[in-house]
Structures are given as C-alpha cells and as structure tokens.
C-alpha positions as CSV (number, residue, x, y, z in Angstrom):
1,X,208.1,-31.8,150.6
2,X,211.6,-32.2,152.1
3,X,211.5,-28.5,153.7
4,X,208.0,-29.3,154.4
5,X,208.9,-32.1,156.6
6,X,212.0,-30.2,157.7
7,X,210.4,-27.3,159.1
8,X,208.4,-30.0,161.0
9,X,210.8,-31.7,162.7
10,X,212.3,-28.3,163.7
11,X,209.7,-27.3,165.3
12,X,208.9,-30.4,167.5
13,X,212.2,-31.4,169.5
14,X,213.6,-34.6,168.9
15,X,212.3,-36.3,172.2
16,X,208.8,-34.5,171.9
17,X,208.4,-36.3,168.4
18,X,209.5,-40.2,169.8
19,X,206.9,-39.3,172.4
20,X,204.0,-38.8,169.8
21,X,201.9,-41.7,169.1
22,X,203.3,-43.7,166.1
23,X,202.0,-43.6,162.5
24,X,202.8,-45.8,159.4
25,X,201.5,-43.1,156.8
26,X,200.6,-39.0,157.1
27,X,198.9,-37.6,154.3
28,X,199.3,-34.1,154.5
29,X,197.8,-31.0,153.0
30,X,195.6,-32.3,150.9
31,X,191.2,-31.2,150.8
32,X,190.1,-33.5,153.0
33,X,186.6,-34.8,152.1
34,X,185.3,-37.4,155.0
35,X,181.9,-38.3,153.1
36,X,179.6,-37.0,155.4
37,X,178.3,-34.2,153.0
38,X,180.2,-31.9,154.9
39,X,182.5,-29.0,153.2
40,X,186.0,-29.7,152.0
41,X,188.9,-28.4,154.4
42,X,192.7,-28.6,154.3
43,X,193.6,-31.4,157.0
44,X,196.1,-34.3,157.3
45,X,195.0,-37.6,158.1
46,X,197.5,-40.1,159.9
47,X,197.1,-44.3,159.3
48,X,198.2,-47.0,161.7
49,X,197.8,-50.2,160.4
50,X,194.7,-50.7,159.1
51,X,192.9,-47.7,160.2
52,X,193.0,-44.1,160.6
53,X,194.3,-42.7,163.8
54,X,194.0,-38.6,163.4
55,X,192.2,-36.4,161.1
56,X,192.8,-32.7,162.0
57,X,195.3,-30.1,161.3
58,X,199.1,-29.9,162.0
59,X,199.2,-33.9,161.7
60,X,203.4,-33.5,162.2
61,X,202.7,-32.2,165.2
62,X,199.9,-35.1,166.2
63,X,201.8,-38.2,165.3
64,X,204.9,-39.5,164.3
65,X,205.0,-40.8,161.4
66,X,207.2,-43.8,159.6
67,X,206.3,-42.1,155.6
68,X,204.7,-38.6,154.6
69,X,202.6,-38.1,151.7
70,X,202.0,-34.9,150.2
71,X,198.1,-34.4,148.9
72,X,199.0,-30.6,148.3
73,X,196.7,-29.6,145.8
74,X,194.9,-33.0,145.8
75,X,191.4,-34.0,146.4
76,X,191.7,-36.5,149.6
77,X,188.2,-39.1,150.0
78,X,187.0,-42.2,151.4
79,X,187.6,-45.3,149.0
80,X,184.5,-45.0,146.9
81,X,182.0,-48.4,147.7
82,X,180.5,-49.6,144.5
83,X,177.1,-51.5,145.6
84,X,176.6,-53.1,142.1
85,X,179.2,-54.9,140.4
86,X,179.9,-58.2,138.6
87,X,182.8,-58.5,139.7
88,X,183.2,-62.0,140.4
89,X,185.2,-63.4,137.3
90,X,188.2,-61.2,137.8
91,X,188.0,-61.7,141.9
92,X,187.4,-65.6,141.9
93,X,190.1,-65.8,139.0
94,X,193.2,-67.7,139.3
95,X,195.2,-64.9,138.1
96,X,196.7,-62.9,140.9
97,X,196.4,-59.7,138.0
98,X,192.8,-60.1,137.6
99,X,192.4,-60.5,141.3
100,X,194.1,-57.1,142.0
101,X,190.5,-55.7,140.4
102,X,192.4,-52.7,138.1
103,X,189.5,-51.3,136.5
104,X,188.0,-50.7,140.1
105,X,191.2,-49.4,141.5
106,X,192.1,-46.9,138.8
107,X,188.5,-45.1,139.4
108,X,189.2,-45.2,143.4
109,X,186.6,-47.9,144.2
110,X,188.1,-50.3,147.8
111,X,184.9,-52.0,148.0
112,X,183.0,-53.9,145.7
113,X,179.6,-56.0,145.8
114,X,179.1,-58.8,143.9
115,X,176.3,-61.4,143.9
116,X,173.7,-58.5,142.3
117,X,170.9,-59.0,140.0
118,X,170.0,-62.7,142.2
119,X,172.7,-63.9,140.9
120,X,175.0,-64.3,144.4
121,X,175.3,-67.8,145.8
122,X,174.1,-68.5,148.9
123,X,177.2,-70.4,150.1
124,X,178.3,-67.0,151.3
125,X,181.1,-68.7,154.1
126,X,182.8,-70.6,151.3
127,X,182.8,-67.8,148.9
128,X,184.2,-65.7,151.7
129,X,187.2,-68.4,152.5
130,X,187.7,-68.7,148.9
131,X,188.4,-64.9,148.5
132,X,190.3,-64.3,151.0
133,X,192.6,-66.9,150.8
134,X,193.2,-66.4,147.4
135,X,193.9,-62.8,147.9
136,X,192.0,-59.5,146.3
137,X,192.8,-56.1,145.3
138,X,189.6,-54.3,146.7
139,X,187.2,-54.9,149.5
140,X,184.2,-57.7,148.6
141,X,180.6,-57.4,150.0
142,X,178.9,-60.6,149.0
143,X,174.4,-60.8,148.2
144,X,172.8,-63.7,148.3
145,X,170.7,-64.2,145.0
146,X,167.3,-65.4,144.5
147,X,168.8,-67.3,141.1
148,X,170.9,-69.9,142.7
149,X,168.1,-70.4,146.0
150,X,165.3,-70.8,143.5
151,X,167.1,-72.8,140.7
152,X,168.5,-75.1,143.5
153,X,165.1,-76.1,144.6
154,X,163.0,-75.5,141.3
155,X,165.3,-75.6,138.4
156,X,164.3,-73.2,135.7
157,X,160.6,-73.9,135.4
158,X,157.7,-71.4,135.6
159,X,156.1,-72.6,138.4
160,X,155.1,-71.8,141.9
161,X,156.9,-73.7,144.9
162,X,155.0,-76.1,147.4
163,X,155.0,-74.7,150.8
164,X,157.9,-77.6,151.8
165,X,160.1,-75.7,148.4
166,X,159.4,-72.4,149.8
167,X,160.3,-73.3,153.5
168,X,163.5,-74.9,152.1
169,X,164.4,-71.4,150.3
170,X,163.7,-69.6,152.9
171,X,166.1,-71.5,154.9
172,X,169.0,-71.2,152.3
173,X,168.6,-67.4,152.1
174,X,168.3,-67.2,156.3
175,X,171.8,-69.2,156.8
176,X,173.1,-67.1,153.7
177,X,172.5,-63.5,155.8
178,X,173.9,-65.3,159.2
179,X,177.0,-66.1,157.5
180,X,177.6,-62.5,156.6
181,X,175.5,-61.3,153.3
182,X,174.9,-57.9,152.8
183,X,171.0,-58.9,151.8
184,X,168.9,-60.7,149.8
185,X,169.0,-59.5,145.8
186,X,166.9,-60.3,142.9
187,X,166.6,-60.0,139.3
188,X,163.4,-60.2,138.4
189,X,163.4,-59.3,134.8
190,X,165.4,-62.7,134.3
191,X,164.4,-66.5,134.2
192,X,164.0,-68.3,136.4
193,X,163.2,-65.2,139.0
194,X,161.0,-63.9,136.9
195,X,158.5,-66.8,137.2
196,X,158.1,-65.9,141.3
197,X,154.8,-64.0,142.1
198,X,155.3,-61.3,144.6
199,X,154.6,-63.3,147.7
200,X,157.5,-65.9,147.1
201,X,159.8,-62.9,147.3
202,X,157.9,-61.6,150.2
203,X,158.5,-64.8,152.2
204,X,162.3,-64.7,151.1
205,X,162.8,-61.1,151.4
206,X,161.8,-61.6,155.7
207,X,164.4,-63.4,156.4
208,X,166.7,-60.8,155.0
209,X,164.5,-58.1,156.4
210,X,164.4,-59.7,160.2
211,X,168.0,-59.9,160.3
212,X,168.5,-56.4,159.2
213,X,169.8,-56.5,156.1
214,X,168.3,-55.0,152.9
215,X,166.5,-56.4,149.2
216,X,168.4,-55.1,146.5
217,X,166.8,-55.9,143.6
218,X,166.8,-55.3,139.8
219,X,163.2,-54.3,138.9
220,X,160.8,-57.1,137.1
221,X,160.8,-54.1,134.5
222,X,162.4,-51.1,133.8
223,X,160.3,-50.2,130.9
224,X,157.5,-51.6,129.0
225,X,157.8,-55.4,128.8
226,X,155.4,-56.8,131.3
227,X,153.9,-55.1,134.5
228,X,156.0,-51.6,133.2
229,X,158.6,-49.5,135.2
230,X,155.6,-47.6,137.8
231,X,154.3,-51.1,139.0
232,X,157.5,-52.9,139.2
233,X,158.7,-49.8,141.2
234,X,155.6,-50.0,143.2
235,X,156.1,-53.6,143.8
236,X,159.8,-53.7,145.2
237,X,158.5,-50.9,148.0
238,X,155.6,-52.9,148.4
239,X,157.9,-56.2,149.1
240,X,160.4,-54.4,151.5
241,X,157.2,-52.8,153.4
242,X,155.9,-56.6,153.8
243,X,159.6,-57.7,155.0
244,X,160.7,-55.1,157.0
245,X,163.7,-55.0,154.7
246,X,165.3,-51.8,153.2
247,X,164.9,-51.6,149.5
248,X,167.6,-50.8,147.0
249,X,166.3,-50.7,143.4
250,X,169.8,-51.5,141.2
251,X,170.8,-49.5,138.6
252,X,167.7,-47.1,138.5
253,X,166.7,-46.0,134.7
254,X,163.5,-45.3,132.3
255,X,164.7,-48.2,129.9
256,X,163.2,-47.8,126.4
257,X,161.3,-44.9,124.9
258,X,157.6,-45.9,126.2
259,X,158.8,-44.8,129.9
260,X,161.1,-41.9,129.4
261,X,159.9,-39.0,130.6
262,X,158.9,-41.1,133.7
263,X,161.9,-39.9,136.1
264,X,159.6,-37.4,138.1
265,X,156.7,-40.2,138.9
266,X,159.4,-42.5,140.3
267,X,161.5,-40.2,142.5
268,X,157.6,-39.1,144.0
269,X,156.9,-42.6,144.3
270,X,160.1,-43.4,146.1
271,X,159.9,-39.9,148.4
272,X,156.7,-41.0,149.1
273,X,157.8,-43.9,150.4
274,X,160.5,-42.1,152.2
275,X,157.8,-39.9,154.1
276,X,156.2,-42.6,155.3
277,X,159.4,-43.7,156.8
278,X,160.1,-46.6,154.2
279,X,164.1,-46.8,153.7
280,X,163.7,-46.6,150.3
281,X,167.7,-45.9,148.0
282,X,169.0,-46.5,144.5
283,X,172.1,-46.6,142.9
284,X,172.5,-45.4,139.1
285,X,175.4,-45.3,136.5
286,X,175.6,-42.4,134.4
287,X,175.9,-44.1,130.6
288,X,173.0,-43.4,128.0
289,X,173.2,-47.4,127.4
290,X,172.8,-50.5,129.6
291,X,174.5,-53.7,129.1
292,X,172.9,-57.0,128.9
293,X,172.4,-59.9,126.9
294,X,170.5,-59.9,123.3
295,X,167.9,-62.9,125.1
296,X,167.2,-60.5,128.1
297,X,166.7,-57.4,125.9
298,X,164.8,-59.1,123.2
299,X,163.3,-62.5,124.2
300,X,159.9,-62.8,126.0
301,X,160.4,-64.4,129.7
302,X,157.7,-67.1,128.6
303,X,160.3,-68.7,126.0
304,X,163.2,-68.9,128.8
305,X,161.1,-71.4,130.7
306,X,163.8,-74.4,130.4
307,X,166.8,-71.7,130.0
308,X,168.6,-71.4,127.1
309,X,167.7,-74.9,125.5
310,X,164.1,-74.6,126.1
311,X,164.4,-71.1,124.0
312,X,166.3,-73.0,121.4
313,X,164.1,-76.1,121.1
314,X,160.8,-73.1,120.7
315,X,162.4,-72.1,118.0
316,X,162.4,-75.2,115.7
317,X,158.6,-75.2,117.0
318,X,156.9,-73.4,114.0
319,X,154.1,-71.9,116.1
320,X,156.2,-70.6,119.3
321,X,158.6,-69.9,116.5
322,X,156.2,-67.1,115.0
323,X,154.8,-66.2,118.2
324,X,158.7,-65.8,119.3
325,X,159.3,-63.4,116.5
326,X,156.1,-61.2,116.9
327,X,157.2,-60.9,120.1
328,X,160.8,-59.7,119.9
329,X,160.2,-57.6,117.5
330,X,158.2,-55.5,119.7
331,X,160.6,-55.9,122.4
332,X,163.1,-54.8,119.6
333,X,160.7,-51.5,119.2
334,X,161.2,-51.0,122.9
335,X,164.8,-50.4,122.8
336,X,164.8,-47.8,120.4
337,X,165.2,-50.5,117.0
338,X,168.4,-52.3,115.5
339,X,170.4,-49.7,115.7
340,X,170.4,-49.3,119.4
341,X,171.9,-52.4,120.1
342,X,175.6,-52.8,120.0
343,X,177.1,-55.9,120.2
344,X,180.0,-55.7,123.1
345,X,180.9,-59.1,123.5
346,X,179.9,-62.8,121.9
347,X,180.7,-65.8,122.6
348,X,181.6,-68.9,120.7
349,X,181.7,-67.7,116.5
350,X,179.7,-64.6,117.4
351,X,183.0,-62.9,118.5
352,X,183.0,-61.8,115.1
353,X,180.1,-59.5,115.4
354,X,182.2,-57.4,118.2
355,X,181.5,-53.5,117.9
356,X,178.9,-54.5,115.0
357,X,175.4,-52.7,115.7
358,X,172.0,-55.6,115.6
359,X,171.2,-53.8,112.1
360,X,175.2,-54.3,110.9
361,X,175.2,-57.5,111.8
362,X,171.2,-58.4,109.7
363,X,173.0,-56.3,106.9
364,X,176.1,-58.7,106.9
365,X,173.9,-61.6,106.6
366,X,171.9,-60.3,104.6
367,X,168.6,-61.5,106.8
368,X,166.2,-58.9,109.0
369,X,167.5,-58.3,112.6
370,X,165.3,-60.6,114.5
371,X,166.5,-63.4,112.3
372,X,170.1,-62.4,113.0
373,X,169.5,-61.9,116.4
374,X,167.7,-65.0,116.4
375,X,171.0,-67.0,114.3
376,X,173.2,-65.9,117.2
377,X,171.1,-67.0,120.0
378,X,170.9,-70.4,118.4
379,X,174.5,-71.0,119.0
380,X,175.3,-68.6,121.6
381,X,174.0,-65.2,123.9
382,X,176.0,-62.2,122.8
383,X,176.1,-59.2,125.2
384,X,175.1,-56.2,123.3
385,X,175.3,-52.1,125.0
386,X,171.7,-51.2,124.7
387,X,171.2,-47.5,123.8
388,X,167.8,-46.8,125.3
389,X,167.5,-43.9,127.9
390,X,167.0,-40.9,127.7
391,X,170.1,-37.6,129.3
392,X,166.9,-36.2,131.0
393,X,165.6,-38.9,133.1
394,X,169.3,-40.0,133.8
395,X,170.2,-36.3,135.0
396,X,167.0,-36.2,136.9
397,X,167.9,-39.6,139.0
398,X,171.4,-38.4,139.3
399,X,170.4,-36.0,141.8
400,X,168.4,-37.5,144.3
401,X,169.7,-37.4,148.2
402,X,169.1,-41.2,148.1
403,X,170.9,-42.1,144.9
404,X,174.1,-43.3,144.8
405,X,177.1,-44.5,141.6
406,X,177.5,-47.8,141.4
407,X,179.0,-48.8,138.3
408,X,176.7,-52.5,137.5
409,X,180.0,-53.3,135.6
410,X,180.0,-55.8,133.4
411,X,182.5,-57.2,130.3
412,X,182.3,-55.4,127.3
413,X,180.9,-52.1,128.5
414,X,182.9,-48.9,129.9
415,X,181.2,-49.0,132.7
416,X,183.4,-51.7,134.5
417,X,186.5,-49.1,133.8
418,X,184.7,-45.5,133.7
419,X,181.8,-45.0,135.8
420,X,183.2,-43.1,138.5
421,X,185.5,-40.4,136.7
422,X,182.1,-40.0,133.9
423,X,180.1,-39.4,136.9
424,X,182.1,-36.9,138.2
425,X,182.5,-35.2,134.8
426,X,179.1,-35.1,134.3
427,X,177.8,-34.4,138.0
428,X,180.7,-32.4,139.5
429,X,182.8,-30.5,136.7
430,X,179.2,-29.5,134.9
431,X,177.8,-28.2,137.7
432,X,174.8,-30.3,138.5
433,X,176.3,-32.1,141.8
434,X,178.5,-30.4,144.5
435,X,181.9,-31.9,145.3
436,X,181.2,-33.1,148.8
437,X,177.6,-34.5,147.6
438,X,179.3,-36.3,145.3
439,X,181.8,-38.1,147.3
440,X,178.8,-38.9,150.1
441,X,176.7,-40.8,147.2
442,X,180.1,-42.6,146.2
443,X,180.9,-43.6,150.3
444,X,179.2,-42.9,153.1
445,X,175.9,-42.7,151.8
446,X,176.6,-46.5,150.4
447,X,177.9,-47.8,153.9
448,X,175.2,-46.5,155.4
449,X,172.8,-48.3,153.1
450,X,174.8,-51.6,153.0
451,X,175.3,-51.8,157.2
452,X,179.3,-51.2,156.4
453,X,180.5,-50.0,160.0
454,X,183.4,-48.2,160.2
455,X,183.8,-47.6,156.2
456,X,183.0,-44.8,153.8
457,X,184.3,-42.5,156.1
458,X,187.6,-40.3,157.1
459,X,187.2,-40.6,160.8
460,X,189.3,-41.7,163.4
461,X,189.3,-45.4,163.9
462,X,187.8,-46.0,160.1
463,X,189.3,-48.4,157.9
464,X,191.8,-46.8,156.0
465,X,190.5,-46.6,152.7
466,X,191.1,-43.8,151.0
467,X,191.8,-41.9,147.6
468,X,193.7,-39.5,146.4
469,X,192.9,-37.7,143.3
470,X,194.0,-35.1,140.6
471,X,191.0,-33.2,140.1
472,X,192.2,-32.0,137.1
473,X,193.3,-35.3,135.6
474,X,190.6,-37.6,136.8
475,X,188.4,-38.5,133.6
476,X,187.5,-41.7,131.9
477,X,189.8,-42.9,129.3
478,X,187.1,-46.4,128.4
479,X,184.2,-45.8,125.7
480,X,182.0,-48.3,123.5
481,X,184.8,-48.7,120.9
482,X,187.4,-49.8,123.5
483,X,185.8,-50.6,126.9
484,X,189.0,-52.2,129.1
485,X,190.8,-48.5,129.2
486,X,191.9,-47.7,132.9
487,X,190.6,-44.2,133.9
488,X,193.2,-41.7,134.9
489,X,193.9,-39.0,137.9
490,X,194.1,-41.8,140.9
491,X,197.2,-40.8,142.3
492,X,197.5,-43.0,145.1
493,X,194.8,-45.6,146.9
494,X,194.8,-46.7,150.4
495,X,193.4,-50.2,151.2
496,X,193.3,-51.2,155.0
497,X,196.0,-49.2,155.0
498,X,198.6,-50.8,152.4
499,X,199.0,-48.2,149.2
500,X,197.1,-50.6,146.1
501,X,198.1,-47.6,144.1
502,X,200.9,-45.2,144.2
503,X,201.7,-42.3,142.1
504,X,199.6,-43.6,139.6
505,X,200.7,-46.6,139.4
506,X,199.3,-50.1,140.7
507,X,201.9,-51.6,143.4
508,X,200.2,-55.6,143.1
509,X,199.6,-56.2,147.0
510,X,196.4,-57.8,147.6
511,X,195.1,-55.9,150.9
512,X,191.3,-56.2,149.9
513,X,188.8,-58.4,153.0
514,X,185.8,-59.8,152.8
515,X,183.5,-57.7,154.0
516,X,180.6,-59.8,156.4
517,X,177.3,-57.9,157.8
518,X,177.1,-59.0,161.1
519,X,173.5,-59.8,161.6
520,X,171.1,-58.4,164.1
521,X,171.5,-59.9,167.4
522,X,169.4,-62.7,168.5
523,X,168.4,-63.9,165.1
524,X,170.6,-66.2,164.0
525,X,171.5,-69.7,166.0
C-alpha cells in the first residue's frame, strides 16, 4: 500500500495534487460492483462526506484524498438494503450496542426496514425522531402496518368496520405515508388482519398506492390453511391492481408440503402480472425453515378472535376446546408433523424447551404434541423454526429477476445473523446466481422497489454506503443450534460515509438515518 500511494504522489506534483478536489476516503483497487447488474471492473471509488464523489479509474490521480483504502483483491458493493426485518427491538433499545444493529452490519446490510408483517406503527414522525436522536448503526426505512391502524380502531375482533372506522383508517395510514413511510404492509395470516376482507385492504392500500408508495404484504396464506398459497397470491395482485400500489409479497415460500411443488404456478402468476405491466417483486430468504410463533403455525385464526386471552379462555371451553384440537392437529400435518418444529425461543417457564423439537418437548411431558403445544400456549407463545419447504421451490424463487434477499430476521433464528453470506453460498459460490445479479437483488434492485433515491448504488453523488468483502471468507457462522453468531468476511462497511466496520471489526459510531419516502407531489396537505 505504502509504495502504492508513493508511486502516486510521484507521479502528480505536489501543487497538481492540492489542486484536485478533496476526498475524506479512496478505496482503491478493489472489483467494483455498482448494483446495476452490470460486470465487475477494477475501479476506485472516492467519498466526501456523506456521498460518493468519483468512481472510475486512477482515483489518485482524480482526487485528493485525506485516507486510502486498499480493496486489492476485494469484492467492493453497495451496502446491501434488507426490505424485511424485525428489527425494531435492537434499534428502539436503550442500549447504544444493540443500536449499532451487529448482526446486520457483519453481513454488509446499511439499510434496514422494519414495520413488516402490519406490524409498523403509524406514528411514522415520532418513530423517526426517536431513532434518530437516539442514534443507529444502519439505515431504517419505516412501513406502516395494518395491525396497529386496525387494532386502534377495532381492537382484535372479527368484524367488519362501519364506513365512519374505515374512513378513520384510511386517514391514519394517508398521514402515516406523508410523514415518510415506505408503504402500507400487512400480515394477513395473523389476527386481527386476518379478519379484513379484501376490500378493507383495498380502501387502505389507495392511500398508499396514490401517494406512490407500495403494499408489502405477508400473504393471508402461504400454504394450505385457508384460501391456500395460489389465491392468496392472486389476491395481493389483485389488491395492488385495485390501488394502484406496487405489490411486494414478503418473504416468498411454498409453506408446508400440500403446496410444494407450487414455485412454477406462482412465478407465472407473478410474470403474468408483470406482462400486463403490474409492478409485481418479492423478497425471499434462503433457509429450508421459517420462524414464527407455535399460535400462528398451529392455531386456527377463528380462536385468536380476542388475542391471546380469547384463545386461552376457548380452551377451558370443552367444545371450542375439541374443535381447537381437531384443528391444530391438521394444521400440525401441514408443517411436516412434531418434528418439524423447533422451538427457538420461549418465553416466561417455556425457556426451558429452547433447541427442544414439538415432539421432544410432548415426550418430556409425557403428553401428545398438541397438548404440549397447547400447555405452552396457556402460559406463554414460544417461537419455534418451522421446517416446512421444500430446496426445490426455494431454488426456483431464488432466481427470479424480481426477487430480492431480505433476511425477515427475527430472535432465535439464523436468519437475523446469516442470511446474506448463506445466500451467497448458496446462489453465488454454487453456481445458480452470477456475482453481479446477486449484488443487484441485495441493492439496487431493493431501492428501486422501495423509492430509495440516491441508494443501492456506486455512482457519483450516492450515499456512501458501501461494502467491502473477502470473497473467500464471507460465509455464515449462525445455525439453528446457535443463532446469534456474527457472519464473517465483512472487511470494512461504509455508512454515509463514516467506516461502521473496519478491518473486521465494528468501530461503535452510530452513522445510520432514517430513511423518509418523500411522497408524490401534490398529495399530501
């Protein structure tokens, strides 16, 4: 490096170089990848501030700049944007550690979105203040959830809305996209969203779709438990072609061995919808299990009607009781049996069932697995990984143009810590992906989707976010036995231009924004 630079400076006189415009950072020499799709090339790429000021060749010669880093031999990317996290506890935490957002960092992620599933609040100004006073280790895209709007009006009953309750959501969600959400998101496979017909999410969905931003939204089903995966497919294009909104179907999957095999109808449906000139994407993480909770894999939406104490007082109810077990026992056939369910996480005294399987934990006690699954939701609602799709539908997902990672993090599962590196072990170094298609569907392609302007991209005047990586070294470290490992081969991580990680290691500054979609013009007061 030191000749490097030396050679440099001899070869650009003394006055030449305090003439060249000023840089804070050159990376040189590194295989540049910008996220367009485009090749690799060998190019340097010079940071002022908070952007980037020159991408090209001969950077020493183009700028003069305060620090030089050498890439040589180093993969060099935009930050990769993760549209589907749950993020939130570590960002909104009082502990400046948890802030920082390490497990994103050390996979190369700057920006996260939080507020998926429908689970974002719509107080999207206050969330915003909140962050970014407190200070954050990555970027923060915020969604406005369906949950909160709907529970804040109707409370968890299975019910329709009057047109004054519907008018009233419609107006939370509106002022949520003004003040800067990314879009509207549902979950429709939990209570209480699950209780809203189509047209309520229609009429909700408009005001994210007239403002220009998109509905992101888990499917009502992602296998066999009520309308099944084709419909609920079917319906989220159908909702965003009502809108006017672009649809984004979270954390796409055949869930459960009644749908897989069903990859190839989707992706026609979606490029269907595509031809027609729907803006139609997905994002997808590339483990064989999910993560949830043991009441949203197992219990019927009907008994969440009154949340978690209305499912507990059905219980003691001796007919929903034996309709309740009929019921999750089939849902338990669904995702592949007892076995399939790995406990990840409890809560209260069902910590002690950590890294216990549904069918180890029913052998402990001695009982069948709905009554043990049915002992722990009575005090508490462990997560569990749920092992339930199938490598051939995941593959065939993984390589759609309008696919991107996102990692749907969550405690308990490696996906929070691992997603990116496993992706690129299982995309790039096998074979299936190319390199540069990769990096698109982890940046640029994301930015596009989420109306991120001037991110996911090595281009002059971009945000400097970038990443740095060991090829070689770059692999997942967290698994299902020990899910909180930091991946590996991050050498160093640019946020807005301050280095969050630096040969390898984290250097604690908090350079992450809140990142606000500026609305389309006209449509908000």
């Amino acid at each position: 490096m030191a000749s490097r630079l030396a050679a440099a400076l001899l070869a650009v006189p003394s006055a030449a170089a305090a003439e060249l415009p000023a840089a804070d950072l050159l990376i040189v020499g590194g295989e540049v990848h910008d996220g367009t799709g485009a090749a690799g090339r060998t190019a340097d790429i010079a940071v002022r501030d908070d952007r980037i000021v020159y991408v090209g060749p001969d950077g020493e010669r183009a700028v003069h700049a305060a620090r030089i880093l050498d890439a040589s031999g180093l993969l060099v990317m935009p930050g990769f944007i993760d549209p589907h996290t749950h993020a939130d506890g570590d960002l909104l935490s009082s502990d400046p550690d948890r802030r920082e957002n390490p497990a994103y960092l050390h996979q190369g992620v700057t920006t996260v979105v939080i507020g998926n599933d429908g689970g974002g609040s719509p107080d999207i100004a206050e969330k915003a203040a909140g962050l970014e006073n407190a200070g954050v280790g990555t970027n923060v895209g915020l969604m406005v959830g369906f949950g909160p709007v709907r529970e804040e009006v109707l409370g968890e009953t299975n019910r329709a809305p009057t047109a004054d309750e519907l008018a009233r959501m419609q107006r939370r969600v509106a002022r949520a996209i003004c003040q800067g959400a990314l879009g509207f998101s549902t979950g429709l496979h939990y209570a209480p969203q699950t209780f809203a017909e189509t047209g309520e999410i229609v009429a909700l969905t408009r005001e994210a779709g007239k403002r220009g931003a998109i509905y992101d939204s888990h499917l009502r089903d992602e296998s066999s438990y009520s309308t099944g995966l084709k419909a609920s497919v079917a319906e989220a294009i159908a909702i965003g072609r009502e809108a006017g909104a672009p649809v984004h179907i979270a954390h796409i999957k055949a869930l459960g061995p009644d749908v897989w095999g069903s990859s190839g109808e989707i992706i026609d449906m979606v490029d269907e919808a595509r031809a027609r000139g729907q803006r139609v994407t997905a994002d997808q993480y590339p483990w064989r299990a999910s993560g949830t909770r043991i009441s949203n894999a197992l219990v019927p939406r009907w008994a969440l009607d009154g949340g978690m104490p209305g499912l507990r007082a059905r219980f003691d109810d001796p007919e929903a009781a034996a309709r309740l077990r009929t019921e999750m026992a089939e849902n338990l056939r669904r995702r592949g049996g007892a076995e399939t369910l790995l406990i990840t996480r409890g809560i209260g005294d069902a910590d002690r069932w950590d890294g216990k399987t549904l069918a180890e934990v029913a052998a402990a006690m001695g009982s069948k697995p709905i009554e043990a699954a049915i002992a722990i939701l009575r005090r508490s609602d462990a997560r569990v990984a749920s092992f339930n799709m199938d490598r051939s539908d995941i593959e065939a997902f993984a390589v759609q143009p309008w696919v991107m990672t996102g990692s749907d993090g969550s405690t308990g599962h490696p996906r929070k810590y691992a997603t990116y590196p496993k992706a690129y072990r299982d995309l790039v170094t096998s074979g299936k992906l190319d390199l540069p298609t990769f990096v698109r569907r982890s940046s640029g392609l994301v930015a596009d989707t989420l109306g991120l302007t001037n991110r996911g991209y090595l281009e002059a005047d971009a945000f400097a976010d970038i990443v740095i990586i060991d090829a070689e070294r770059f692999v997942p470290r967290a698994g299902y036995a020990n899910p909180e490992e930091l991946s590996e081969g991050v050498v160093h991580l640019i946020v807005n231009g301050s280095l969050a990680i630096e040969n390898g290691r984290p250097t604690g500054v908090h350079s992450g924004r809140v990142l606000l979609r500026q609305p389309s013009r006209g449509t908000c007061p």
